[in-house]
C-alpha positions as CSV (number, residue, x, y, z in Angstrom):
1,X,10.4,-13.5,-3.9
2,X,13.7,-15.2,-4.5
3,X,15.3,-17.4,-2.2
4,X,18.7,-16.9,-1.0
5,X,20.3,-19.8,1.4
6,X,23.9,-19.7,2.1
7,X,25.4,-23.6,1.6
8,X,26.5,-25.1,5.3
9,X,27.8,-28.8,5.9
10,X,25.9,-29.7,9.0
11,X,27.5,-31.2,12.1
12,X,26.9,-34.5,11.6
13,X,28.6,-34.4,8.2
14,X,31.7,-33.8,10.4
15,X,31.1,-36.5,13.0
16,X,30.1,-38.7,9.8
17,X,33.5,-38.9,8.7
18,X,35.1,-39.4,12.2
19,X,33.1,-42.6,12.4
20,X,33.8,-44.0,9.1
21,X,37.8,-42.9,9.8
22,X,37.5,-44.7,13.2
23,X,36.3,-48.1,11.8
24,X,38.5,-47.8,9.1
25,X,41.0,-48.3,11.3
26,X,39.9,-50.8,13.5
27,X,39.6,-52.5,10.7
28,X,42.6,-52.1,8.6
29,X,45.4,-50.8,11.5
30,X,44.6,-52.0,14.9
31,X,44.9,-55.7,14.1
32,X,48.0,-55.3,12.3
33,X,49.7,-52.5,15.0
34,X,48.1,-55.1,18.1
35,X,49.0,-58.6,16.5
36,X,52.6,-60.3,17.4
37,X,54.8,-59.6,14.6
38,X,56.9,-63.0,13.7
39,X,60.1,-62.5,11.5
40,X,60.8,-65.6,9.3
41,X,64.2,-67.0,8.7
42,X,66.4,-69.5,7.1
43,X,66.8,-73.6,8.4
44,X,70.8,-72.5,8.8
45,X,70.1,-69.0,10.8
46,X,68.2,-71.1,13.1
47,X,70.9,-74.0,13.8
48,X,73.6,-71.5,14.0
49,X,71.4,-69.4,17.0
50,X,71.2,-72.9,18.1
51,X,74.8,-73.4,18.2
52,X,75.4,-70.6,19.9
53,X,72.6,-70.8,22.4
54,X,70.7,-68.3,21.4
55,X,66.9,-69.7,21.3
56,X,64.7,-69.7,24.2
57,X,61.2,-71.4,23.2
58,X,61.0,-73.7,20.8
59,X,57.7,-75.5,18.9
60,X,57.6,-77.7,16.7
61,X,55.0,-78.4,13.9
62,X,54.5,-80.6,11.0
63,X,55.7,-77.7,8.3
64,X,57.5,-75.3,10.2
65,X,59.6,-74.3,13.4
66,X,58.9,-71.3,15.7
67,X,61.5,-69.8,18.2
68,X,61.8,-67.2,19.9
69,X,65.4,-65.4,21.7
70,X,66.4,-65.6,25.2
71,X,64.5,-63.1,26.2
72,X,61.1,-64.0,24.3
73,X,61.2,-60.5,22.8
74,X,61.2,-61.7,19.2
75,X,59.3,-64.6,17.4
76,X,61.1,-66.2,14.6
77,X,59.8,-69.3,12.1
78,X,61.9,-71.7,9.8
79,X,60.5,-74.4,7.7
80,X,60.7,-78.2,9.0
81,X,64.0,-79.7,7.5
82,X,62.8,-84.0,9.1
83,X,65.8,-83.4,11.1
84,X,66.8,-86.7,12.7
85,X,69.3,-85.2,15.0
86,X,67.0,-81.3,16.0
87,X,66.2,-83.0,19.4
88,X,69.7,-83.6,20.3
89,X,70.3,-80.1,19.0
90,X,68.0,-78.3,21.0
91,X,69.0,-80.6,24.4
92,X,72.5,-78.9,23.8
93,X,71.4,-75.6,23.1
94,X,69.6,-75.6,26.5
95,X,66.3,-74.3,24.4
96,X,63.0,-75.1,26.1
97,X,60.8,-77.0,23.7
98,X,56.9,-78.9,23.9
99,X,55.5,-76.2,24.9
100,X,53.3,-73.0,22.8
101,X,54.4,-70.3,21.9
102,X,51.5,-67.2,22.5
103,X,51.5,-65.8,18.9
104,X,48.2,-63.9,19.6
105,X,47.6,-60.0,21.5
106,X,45.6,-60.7,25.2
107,X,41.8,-60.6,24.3
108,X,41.3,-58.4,26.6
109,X,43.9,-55.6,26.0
110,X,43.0,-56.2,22.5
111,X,39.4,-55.1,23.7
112,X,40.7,-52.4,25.2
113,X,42.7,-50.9,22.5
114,X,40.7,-51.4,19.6
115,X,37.3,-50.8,20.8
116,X,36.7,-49.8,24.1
117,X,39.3,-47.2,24.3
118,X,38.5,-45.5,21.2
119,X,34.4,-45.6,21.8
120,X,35.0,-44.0,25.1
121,X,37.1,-40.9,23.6
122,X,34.8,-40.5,20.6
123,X,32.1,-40.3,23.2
124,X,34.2,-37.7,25.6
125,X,35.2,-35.6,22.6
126,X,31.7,-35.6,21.5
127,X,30.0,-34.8,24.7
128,X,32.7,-31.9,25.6
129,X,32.5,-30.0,22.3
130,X,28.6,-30.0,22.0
131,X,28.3,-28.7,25.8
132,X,31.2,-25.7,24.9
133,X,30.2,-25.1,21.6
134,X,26.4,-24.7,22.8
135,X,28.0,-22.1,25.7
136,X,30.2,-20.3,23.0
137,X,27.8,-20.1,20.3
138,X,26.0,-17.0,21.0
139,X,29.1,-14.8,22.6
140,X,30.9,-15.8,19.0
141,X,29.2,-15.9,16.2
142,X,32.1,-16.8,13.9
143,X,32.1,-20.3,15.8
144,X,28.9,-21.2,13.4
145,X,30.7,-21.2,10.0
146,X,30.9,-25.3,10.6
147,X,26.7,-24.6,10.9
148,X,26.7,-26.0,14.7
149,X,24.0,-23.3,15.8
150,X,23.1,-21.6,12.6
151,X,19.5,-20.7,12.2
152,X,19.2,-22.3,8.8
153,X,16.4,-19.8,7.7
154,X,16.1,-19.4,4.1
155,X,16.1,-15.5,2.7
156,X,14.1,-14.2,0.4
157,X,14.4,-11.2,-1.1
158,X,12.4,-8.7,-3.8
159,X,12.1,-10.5,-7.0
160,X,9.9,-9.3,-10.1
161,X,7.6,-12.3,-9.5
162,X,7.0,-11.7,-5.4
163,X,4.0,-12.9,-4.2
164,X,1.7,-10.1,-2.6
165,X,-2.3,-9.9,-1.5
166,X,-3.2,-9.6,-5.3
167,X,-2.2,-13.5,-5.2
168,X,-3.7,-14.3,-2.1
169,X,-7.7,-14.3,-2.3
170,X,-10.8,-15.5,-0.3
171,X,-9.3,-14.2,3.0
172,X,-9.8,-10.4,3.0
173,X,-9.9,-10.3,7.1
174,X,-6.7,-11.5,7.4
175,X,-5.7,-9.4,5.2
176,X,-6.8,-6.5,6.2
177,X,-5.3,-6.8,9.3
178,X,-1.7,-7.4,8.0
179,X,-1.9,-4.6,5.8
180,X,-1.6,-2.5,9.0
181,X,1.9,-4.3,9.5
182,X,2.8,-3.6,5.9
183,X,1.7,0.1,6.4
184,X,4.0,0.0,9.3
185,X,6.9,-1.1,7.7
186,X,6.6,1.7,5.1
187,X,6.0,4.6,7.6
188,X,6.6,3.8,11.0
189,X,7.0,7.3,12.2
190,X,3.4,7.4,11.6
191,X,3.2,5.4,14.5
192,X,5.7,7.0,16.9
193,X,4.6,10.4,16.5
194,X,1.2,9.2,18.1
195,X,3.3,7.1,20.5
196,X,1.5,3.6,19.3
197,X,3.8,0.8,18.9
198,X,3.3,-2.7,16.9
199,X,2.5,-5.7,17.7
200,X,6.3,-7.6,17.7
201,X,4.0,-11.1,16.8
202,X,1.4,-11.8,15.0
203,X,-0.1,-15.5,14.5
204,X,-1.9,-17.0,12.2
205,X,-4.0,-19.8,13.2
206,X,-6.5,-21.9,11.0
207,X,-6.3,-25.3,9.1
208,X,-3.7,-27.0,6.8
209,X,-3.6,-25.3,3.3
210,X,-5.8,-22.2,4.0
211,X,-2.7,-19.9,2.7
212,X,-0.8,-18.7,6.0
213,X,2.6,-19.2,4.8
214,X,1.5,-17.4,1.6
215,X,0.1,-14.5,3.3
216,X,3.0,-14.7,5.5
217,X,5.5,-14.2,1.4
218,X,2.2,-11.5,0.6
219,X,3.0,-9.1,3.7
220,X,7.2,-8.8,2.9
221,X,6.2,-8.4,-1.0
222,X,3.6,-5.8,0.1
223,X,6.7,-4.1,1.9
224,X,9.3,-5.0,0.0
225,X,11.5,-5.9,2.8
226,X,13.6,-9.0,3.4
227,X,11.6,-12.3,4.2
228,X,12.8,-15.0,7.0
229,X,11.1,-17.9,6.4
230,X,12.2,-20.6,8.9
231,X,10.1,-24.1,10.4
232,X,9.1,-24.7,13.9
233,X,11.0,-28.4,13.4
234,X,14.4,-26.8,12.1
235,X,15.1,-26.0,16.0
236,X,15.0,-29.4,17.1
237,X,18.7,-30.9,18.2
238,X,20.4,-33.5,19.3
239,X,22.2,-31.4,21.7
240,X,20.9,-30.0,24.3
241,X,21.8,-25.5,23.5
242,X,21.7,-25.6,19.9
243,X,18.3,-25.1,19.3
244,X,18.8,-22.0,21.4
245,X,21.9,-21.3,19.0
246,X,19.5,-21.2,16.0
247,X,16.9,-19.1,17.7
248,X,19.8,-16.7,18.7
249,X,21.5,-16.6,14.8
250,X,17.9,-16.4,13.7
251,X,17.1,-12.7,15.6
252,X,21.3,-11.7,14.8
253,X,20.3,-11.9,10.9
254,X,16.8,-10.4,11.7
255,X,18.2,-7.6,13.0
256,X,21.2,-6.9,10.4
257,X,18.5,-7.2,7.6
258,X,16.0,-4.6,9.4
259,X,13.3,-3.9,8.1
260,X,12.1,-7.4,7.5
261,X,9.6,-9.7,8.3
262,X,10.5,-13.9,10.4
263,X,8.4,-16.1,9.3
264,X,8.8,-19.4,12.0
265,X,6.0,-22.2,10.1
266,X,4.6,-25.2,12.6
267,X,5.3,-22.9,16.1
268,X,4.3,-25.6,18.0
269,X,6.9,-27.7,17.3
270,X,9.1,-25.6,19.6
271,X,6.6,-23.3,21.2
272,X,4.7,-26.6,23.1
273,X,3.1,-25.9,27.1
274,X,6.1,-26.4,29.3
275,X,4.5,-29.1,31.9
276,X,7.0,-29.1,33.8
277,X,7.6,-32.9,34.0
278,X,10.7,-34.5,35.5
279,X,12.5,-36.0,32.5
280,X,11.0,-33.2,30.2
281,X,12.4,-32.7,26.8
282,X,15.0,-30.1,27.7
283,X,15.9,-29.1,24.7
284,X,12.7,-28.0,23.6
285,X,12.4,-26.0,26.9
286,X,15.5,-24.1,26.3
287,X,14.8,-23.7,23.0
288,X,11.3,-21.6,24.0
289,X,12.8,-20.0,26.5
290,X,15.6,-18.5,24.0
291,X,12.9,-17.4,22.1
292,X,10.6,-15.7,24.7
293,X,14.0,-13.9,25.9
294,X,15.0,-12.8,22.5
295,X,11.0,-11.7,21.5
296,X,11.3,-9.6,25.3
297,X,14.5,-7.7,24.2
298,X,13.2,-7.2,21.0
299,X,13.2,-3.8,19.4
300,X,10.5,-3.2,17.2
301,X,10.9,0.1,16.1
302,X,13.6,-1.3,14.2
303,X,11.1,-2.8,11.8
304,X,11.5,-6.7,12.3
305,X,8.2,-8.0,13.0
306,X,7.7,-11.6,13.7
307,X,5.0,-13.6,11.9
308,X,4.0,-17.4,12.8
309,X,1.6,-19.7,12.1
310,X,0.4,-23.0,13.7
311,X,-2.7,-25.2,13.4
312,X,-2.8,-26.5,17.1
313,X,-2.9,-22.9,18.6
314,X,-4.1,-24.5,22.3
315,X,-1.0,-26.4,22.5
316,X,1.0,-23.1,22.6
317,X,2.6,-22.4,26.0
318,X,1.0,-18.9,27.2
319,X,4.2,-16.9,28.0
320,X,4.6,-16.8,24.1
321,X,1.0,-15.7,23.9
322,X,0.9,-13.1,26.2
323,X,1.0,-9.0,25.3
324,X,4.5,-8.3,24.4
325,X,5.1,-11.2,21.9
326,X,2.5,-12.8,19.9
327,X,0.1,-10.6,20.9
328,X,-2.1,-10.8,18.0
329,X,-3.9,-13.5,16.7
330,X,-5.0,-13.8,12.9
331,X,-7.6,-16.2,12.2
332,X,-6.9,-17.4,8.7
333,X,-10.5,-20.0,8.1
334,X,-11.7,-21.7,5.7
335,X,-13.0,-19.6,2.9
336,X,-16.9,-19.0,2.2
337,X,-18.7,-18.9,-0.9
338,X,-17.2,-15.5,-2.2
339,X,-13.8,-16.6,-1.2
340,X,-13.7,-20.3,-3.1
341,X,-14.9,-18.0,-5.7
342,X,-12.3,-15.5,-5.7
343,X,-9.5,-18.3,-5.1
344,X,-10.6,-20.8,-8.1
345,X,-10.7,-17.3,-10.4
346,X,-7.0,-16.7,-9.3
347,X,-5.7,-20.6,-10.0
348,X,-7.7,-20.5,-13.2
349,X,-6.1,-17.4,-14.8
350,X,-3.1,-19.8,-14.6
351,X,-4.9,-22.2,-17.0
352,X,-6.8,-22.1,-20.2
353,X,-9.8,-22.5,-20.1
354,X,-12.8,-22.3,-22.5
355,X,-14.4,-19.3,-21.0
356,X,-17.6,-20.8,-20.0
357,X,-16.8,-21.8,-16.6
358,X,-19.4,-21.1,-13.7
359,X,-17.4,-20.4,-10.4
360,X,-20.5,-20.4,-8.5
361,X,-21.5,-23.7,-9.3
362,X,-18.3,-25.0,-8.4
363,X,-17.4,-22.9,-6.0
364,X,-21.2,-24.4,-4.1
365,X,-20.4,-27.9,-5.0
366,X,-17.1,-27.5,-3.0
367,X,-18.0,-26.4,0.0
368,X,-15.6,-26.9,3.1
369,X,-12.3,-27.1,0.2
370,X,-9.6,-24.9,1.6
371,X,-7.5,-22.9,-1.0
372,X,-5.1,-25.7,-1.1
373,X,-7.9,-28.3,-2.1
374,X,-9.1,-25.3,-4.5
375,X,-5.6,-25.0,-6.1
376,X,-5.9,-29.0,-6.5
377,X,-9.4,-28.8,-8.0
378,X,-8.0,-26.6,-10.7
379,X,-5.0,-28.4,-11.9
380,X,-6.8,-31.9,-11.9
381,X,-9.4,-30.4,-14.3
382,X,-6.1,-29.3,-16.6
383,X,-4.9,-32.9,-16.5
384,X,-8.3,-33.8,-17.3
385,X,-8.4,-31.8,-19.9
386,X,-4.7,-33.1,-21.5
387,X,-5.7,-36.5,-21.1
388,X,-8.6,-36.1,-23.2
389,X,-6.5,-34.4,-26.2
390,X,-8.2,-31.0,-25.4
391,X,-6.2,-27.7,-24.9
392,X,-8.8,-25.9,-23.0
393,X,-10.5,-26.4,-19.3
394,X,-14.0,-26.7,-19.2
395,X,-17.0,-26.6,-16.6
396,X,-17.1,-30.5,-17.0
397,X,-13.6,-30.7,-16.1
398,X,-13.7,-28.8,-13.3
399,X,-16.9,-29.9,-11.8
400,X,-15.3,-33.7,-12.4
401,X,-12.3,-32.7,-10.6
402,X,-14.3,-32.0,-7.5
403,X,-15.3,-35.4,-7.7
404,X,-11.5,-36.7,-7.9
405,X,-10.7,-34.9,-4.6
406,X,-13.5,-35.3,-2.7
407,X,-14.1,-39.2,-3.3
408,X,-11.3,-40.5,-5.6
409,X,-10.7,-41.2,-9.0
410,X,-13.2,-43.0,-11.2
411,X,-12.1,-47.1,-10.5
412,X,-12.7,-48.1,-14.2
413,X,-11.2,-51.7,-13.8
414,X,-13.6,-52.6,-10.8
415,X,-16.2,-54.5,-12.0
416,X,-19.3,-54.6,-9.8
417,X,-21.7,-57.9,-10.4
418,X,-25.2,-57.2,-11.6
419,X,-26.6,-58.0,-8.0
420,X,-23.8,-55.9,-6.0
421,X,-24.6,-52.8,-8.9
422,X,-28.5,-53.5,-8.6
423,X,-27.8,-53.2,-4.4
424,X,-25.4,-50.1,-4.9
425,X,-28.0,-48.4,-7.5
426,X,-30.9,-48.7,-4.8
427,X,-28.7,-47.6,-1.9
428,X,-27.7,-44.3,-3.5
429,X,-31.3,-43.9,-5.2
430,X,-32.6,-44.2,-1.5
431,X,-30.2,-41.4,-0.2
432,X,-31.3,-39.1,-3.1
433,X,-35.0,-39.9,-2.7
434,X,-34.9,-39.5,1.6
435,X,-33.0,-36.3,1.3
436,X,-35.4,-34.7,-1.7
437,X,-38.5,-35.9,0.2
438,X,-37.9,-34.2,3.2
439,X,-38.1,-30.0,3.6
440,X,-34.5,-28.2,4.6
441,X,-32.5,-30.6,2.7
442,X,-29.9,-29.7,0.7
443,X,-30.9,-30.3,-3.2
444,X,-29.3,-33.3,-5.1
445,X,-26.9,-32.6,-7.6
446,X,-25.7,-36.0,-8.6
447,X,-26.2,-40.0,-8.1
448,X,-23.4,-42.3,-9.3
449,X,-22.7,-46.0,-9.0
450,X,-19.0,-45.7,-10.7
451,X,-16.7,-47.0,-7.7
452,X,-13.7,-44.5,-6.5
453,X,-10.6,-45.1,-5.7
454,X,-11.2,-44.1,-2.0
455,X,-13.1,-47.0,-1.7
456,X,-16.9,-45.9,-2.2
457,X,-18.8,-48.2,-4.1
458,X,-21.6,-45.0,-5.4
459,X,-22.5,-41.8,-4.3
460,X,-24.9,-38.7,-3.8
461,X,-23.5,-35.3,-4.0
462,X,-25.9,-33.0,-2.5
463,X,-24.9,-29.0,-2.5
464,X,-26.6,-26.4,-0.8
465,X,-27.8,-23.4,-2.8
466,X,-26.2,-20.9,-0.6
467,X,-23.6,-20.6,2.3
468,X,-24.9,-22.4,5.9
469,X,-23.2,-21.5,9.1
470,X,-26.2,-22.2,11.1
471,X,-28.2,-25.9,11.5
472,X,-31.2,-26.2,13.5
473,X,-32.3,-29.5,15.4
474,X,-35.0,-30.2,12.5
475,X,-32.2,-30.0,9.4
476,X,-29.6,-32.0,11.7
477,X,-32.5,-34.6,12.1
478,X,-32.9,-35.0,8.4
479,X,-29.1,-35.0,8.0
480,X,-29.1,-38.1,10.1
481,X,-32.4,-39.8,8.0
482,X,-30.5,-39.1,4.7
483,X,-27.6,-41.2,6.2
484,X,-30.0,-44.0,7.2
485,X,-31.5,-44.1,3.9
486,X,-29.5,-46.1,1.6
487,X,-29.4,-49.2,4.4
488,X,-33.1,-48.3,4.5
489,X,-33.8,-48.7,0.7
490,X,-31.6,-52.4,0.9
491,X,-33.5,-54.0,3.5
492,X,-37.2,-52.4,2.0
493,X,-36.4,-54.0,-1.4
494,X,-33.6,-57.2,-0.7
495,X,-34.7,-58.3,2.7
496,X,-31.0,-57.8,3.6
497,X,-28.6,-55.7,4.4
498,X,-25.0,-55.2,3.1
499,X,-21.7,-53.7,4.4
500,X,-22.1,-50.3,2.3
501,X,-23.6,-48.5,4.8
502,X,-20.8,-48.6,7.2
503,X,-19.9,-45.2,6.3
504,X,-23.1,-43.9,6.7
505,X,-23.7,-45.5,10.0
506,X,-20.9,-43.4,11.2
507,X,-21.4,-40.1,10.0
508,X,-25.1,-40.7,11.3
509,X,-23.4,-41.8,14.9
510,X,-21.0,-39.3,15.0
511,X,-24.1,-36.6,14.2
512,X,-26.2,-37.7,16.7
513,X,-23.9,-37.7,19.8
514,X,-22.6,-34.2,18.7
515,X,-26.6,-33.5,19.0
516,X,-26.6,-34.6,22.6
517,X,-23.2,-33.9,23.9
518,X,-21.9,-30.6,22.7
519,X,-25.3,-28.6,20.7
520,X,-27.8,-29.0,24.0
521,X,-30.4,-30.6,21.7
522,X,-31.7,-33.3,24.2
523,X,-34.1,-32.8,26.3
524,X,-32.9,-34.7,28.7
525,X,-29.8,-32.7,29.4
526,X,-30.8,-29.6,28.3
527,X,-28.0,-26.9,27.5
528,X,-25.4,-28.9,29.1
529,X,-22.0,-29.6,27.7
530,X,-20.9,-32.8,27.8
531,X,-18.4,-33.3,25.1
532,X,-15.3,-30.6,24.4
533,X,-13.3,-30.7,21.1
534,X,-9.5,-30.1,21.3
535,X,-7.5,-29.6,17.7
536,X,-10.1,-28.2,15.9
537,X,-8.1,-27.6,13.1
538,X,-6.8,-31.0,12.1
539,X,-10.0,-33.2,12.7
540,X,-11.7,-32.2,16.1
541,X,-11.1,-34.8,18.0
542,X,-13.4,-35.1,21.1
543,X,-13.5,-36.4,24.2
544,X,-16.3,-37.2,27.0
545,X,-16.3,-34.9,30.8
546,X,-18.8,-36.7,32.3
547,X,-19.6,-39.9,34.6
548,X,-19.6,-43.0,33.3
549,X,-23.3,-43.4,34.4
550,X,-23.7,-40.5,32.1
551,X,-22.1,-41.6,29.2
552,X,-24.0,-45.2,29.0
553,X,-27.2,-42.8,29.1
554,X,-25.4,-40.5,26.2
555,X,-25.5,-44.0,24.4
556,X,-28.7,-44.8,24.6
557,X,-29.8,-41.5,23.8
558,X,-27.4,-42.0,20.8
559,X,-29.0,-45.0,19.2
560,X,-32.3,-44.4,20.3
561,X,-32.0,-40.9,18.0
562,X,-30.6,-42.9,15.5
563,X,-33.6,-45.6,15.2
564,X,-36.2,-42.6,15.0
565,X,-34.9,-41.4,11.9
566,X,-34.0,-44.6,10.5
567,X,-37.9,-45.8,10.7
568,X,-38.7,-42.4,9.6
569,X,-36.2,-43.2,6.5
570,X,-38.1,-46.8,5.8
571,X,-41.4,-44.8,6.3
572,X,-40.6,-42.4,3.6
573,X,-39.6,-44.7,1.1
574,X,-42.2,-47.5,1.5
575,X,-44.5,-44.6,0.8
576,X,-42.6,-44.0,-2.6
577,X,-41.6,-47.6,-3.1
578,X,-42.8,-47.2,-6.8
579,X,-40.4,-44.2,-7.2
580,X,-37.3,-46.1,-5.7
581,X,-37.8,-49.0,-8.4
582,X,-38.3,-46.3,-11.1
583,X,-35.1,-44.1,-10.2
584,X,-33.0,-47.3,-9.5
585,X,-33.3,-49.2,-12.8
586,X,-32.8,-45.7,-14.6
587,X,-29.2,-45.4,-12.5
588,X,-28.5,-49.4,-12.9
589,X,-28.4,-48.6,-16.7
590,X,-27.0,-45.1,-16.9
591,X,-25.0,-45.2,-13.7
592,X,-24.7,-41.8,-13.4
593,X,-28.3,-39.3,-13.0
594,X,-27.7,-35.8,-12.6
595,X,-29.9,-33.6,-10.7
596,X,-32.3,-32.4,-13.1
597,X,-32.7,-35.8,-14.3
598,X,-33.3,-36.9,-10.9
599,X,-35.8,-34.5,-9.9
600,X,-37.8,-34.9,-13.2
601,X,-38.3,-38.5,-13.0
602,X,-39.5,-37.4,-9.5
603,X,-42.2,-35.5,-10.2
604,X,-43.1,-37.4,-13.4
């Protein structure tokens, strides 16, 4: 769609200038307009006020003369003639004379004048016009063409090249549920004649770069309407009423535009649990509360329906999840099997490539990618491809690329010594041979000992044959003695053990407490949840709600699990110690075994 924006200078441009005018001019005019202004004159113009007594003050200095009249409302200097007889002179003239004449402004008023005076207005006018402006805003609209309070949403509009589902693939739930708001929008007397209404919201919740905003663009090109596309952060002020302003402007324009589609991106930036704090971030508060009043007198028969989308959808305050507003809630996930599929055919038809690609394999071998990593995978296998002087994509490229996201780029100019790339080679090796030795392990697909830039030293890429959404205890076990077997392999063959397993140790931690805390697979504590997650969608971060009695024993439980599979690890591989040695030297030479390699030498 394309994107009309109408040009505004913000506020601050305007309050930019008064600044840089204001020191201008304590720099350039108060000193001049606040300094004592002394008026030179001739040696004989001073005598002859002399002679006629004249002169009230007079100093003397080595090069010149200063005076001032009777009244010591004007300052006059003269040059220094050596006089011999200016003392009798100025005896005769009754002029007062030894002491200083005050050439210089009182400190203080100067103060007064040329800094705190003007500070204190600047910070009066500003203060008086945000609070009235913020009143005015919404009973005049015309009172934003200086962009205080404008919504600052961008417009799109139909376009030959608008995006719609066709471009969106790999989440067909989602979209089958805004196709309902598209079929809306196209006949919504459908609707009344049965007396069903709407929703007025919808949001879409899942992780970074699964596509909301672009199914957000899909639904208005569906339509063909109008599209407000607008960020959560874009409602934030300095003043306290002008995010209302903008939340106000935003549902004016909405409605003037009918039918269309408001797209507001990061919600909770503005839409945040009111806690009620003393203190609180008022302007935030107002800010939702404009919104939940304008969503309650919303019309939606006129045909404006409000989209959003968030990532941290249990920060949301519940009055702007309740029926009546955002009312419906679109999951928008990371994409199975099918779906990477489906997304890496549509970024590919925008590449050439040699037609002997195999989306499956890829697809499998990047398992957990959202369409944004997908998107990614795609265009750093055509870069791939330029760099090597070819004008086609091929699988190679593309299964490389994976690679490049998932662990870096190949770190050509670190050179490993022959004893850190013997230790490396039987680290990985023992990874590979643990996980292929054990049943419900996910096959090996690769073993490397290049170094990435992320920071990994070698790796072992292991894909599963088909989509899991289900572990048991058993597979999570040998998840954990995979982890342990590349420190296992190290201190089986060197006697030692080095500092690569540190990433290891952690996912095999991290797997173990989740075993105990939140999947009720100790026996100990049965089906009892001891561990909740909160942001699921940006990490999962997790935290403990139980005693601290209970978490030392949570602990224990921890390494104890961790041990078990760890011998079990050492177990396997002393068993197959003639194996390890085999596979290893084959990777220290090759550095790189694939699969099939590895599994024949294996068997062999």
């Amino acid at each position: 769609m394309e994107e009309r924006r109408p040009s505004k200078k913000p506020l601050i441009f305007y309050w930019t200038i008064a600044i840089v005018v204001f020191f201008l001019l304590n720099i350039f005019v108060f000193p001049s307009f606040l300094s004592v202004q002394i008026q030179e004159v001739d040696y004989r113009t001073f005598l002859t006020l002399l002679e006629e007594k004249q002169i009230g003050q007079v100093e003397v200095e080595e090069n010149q003369i200063t005076f001032t009249n009777l009244d010591a409302s004007k300052i006059y200097k003269t040059g220094n003639m050596n006089d011999p007889e200016l003392i009798d002179r100025l005896v005769d003239s009754g002029a007062g004379f030894g002491t200083e004449i005050k050439k210089e402004t009182d400190p203080l008023l100067y103060s007064l004048v040329s800094i705190i005076l003007p500070v204190a207005l600047m910070f009066g006018v500003w203060t008086f016009i945000s609070k009235k402006m913020a009143q005015q805003m919404g009973k005049n609209p015309n009172m934003m063409q200086f962009g205080m309070g404008k919504s600052g949403a961008k417009l799109y509009v139909k376009s030959d090249n608008s995006v719609t589902f066709r471009d969106v693939a790999g989440e067909e739930e989602a979209k089958e549920l805004l196709r309902e708001i598209v079929d809306y929008l196209h006949a919504p007397e459908k609707y009344a004649r049965i007396g069903a209404s709407l929703p007025k919201g919808a949001l879409l919740v899942g992780p970074p770069g699964t596509g909301k905003t672009l199914l957000a663009k899909a639904v208005a090109g569906e339509a063909n309407v109008p599209f407000f596309s607008i960020s959560g952060s874009e409602f934030v002020q300095m003043f306290v009423g002008l995010g209302a302003a903008k939340v106000r402007d935003l549902f004016r324009q909405a409605k003037e535009k009918a039918p269309c589609i408001v797209f507001i991106d990061e919600i909770d930036a503005i839409g945040k649990k009111r806690d009620g704090r003393i203190g609180g971030n008022d302007e935030q508060e107002q800010t939702l509360n404009q919104l939940l009043t304008e969503m309650d007198g919303f019309d939606g028969s006129r045909g404006v329906v409000i989209l959003a989308a968030t990532n941290r959808p249990e920060s949301l305050d519940p009055a702007l999840l309740r029926p009546g507003r955002f009312d419906r809630r679109i999951p928008v996930e990371l994409p199975d099997l099918q779906g990477r599929i489906d997304i890496l055919k549509v970024h590919a038809a925008k590449v050439r490539t040699d037609g002997n690609e195999d989306y499956t394999a890829i697809a499998r071998a990047a398992s957990g990618c959202s369409g944004a990593e997908l998107a990614n995978i795609v265009n750093e296998a055509a870069l791939r491809a330029v760099r090597q002087g070819r004008d086609a994509v091929s699988q190679e490229d593309l299964m490389e690329s994976i690679e490049v996201v998932i662990a870096g780029y190949q770190k050509k100019n670190k050179i490993l010594s022959d004893s850190e790339k013997r230790v490396v080679a039987y680290h990985e090796v023992g990874h590979a041979l643990v996980a292929a030795l054990q049943n419900h392990s996910a096959p090996v697909e690769k073993i490397t000992i290049i170094p990435r830039t992320s920071g990994a030293l070698g790796y072992t890429m292991q894909v599963d044959e088909g989509e899991r959404f289900l572990l048991t205890k058993t597979e999570l076990e040998n998840k954990i003695t995979t982890f342990t077997g590349g420190r296992a392999a190290e201190e089986l063959v060197f006697h030692e053990i080095s500092t690569g397993a540190s990433n290891d140790i952690e996912q095999a931690t991290k797997l173990a407490r989740a075993m105990i805390t939140r999947y009720g697979m100790s026996e100990e504590f049965g089906m009892v949840a001891l561990e909740h997650t909160e942001n699921q969608y940006l990490g999962g971060d997790a935290s403990l709600a139980c005693s601290s009695q209970t978490q030392t024993r949570i602990d224990e439980m921890t390494v104890s699990l961790v041990a078990r599979q760890y011998k079990k690890a050492c177990t396997l591989l002393s068993e197959n110690i003639e194996k390890l040695h085999k596979i290893s030297a084959y990777l220290y030479e090759r550095e790189t075994l694939t699969g099939e390699q590895f599994m024949e030498m294996l068997k062999s």
